[in-house]
Steps between C-alpha positions, in 0.01 A plus 500: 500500500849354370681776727281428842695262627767696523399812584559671210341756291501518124426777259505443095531762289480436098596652235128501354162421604403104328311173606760373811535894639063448531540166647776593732299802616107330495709195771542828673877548477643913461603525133592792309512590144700734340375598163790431313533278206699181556872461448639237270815287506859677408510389079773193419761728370735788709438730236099473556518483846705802525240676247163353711700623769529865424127500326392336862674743741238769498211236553725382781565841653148560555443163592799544812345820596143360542633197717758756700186666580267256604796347669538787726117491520484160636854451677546117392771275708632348189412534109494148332495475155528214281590611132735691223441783485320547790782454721662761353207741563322437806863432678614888404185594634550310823855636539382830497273461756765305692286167497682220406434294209534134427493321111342134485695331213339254367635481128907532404723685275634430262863493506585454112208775357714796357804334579399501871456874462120505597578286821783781647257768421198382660659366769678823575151712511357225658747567807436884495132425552489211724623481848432098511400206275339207537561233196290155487819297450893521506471462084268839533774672752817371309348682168533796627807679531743763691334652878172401404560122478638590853275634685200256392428157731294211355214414626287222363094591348397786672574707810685398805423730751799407729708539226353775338606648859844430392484602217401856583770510793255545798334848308179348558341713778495325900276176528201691688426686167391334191705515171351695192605329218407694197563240125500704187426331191261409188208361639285412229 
């Protein structure tokens, strides 16, 4: 319904299967579930994250490979996701398939945690996965740092379709054929 209007078409695909996944689907909407658990927050400390990192990076392999392939299944316009880690994961899977993939920011960095350390690094493999970012305010784009901070536009509570349009640099396909939009995220 939200996406009418515009002539757009979503698909959601979550992590795991919970209460808004069933909603989404019973108000007739495509979801789809992977069965994989859910992935929590990077830890307050470098040397944790780095650690959660490692013990993470086989959950995360699979997790790229399953979205790589249903990408390539589905052939979305533009991936859209909306949260660390998933950024990280659903935009390598995107970039394989040559899809590009756009990060909604909606929470900063901080620029002091691990002596700003934590900020350069996700930042960094935020940029490798993300082709485009879209941050709720300047304060959530200014956290940010190096290409990434760059290459990411504000727009204000929600999406813009004009200036998603921008954002994407005119990959969206020509205005006779509607836009596949697939978000990737915990919906639960």
């Amino acid at each position: 319904e939200h996406s009418a209007p515009v002539n757009l078409h979503f698909q959601y695909i979550c992590l795991g299967e919970g209460d808004f996944s069933r909603m989404l689907r019973q108000r007739g909407l495509e979801v789809h579930a992977l069965d994989m658990a859910a992935i929590g927050p990077f830890p307050p400390r470098l040397v944790e994250t780095v650690r959660e990192g490692f013990r993470f990076l086989r959950q995360w392999s699979c997790l790229v490979r399953n979205l790589h392939t249903h990408f390539l299944k589905t052939r979305p316009d533009i991936v859209y996701t909306h949260r660390i880690p998933v950024y990280f994961i659903a935009g390598r899977a995107a970039k394989r398939c040559g899809v590009p993939s756009v990060g909604h920011f909606r929470g900063t960095l901080n620029p002091t945690r691990n002596a700003g350390l934590s900020r350069i690094l996700v930042s960094a493999l935020l940029d490798r996965s993300l082709d485009a970012a879209v941050a709720i305010s300047e304060a959530v784009r200014d956290s940010y740092w190096g290409r990434i901070r760059r290459k990411t536009v504000c727009i204000y509570n929600g999406i813009d379709v004009d200036g998603l349009q921008t954002v994407v640099a005119g990959d969206l396909p020509p205005d006779d054929k509607q836009p596949q939009i697939v978000c990737v995220g915990r919906l639960v």
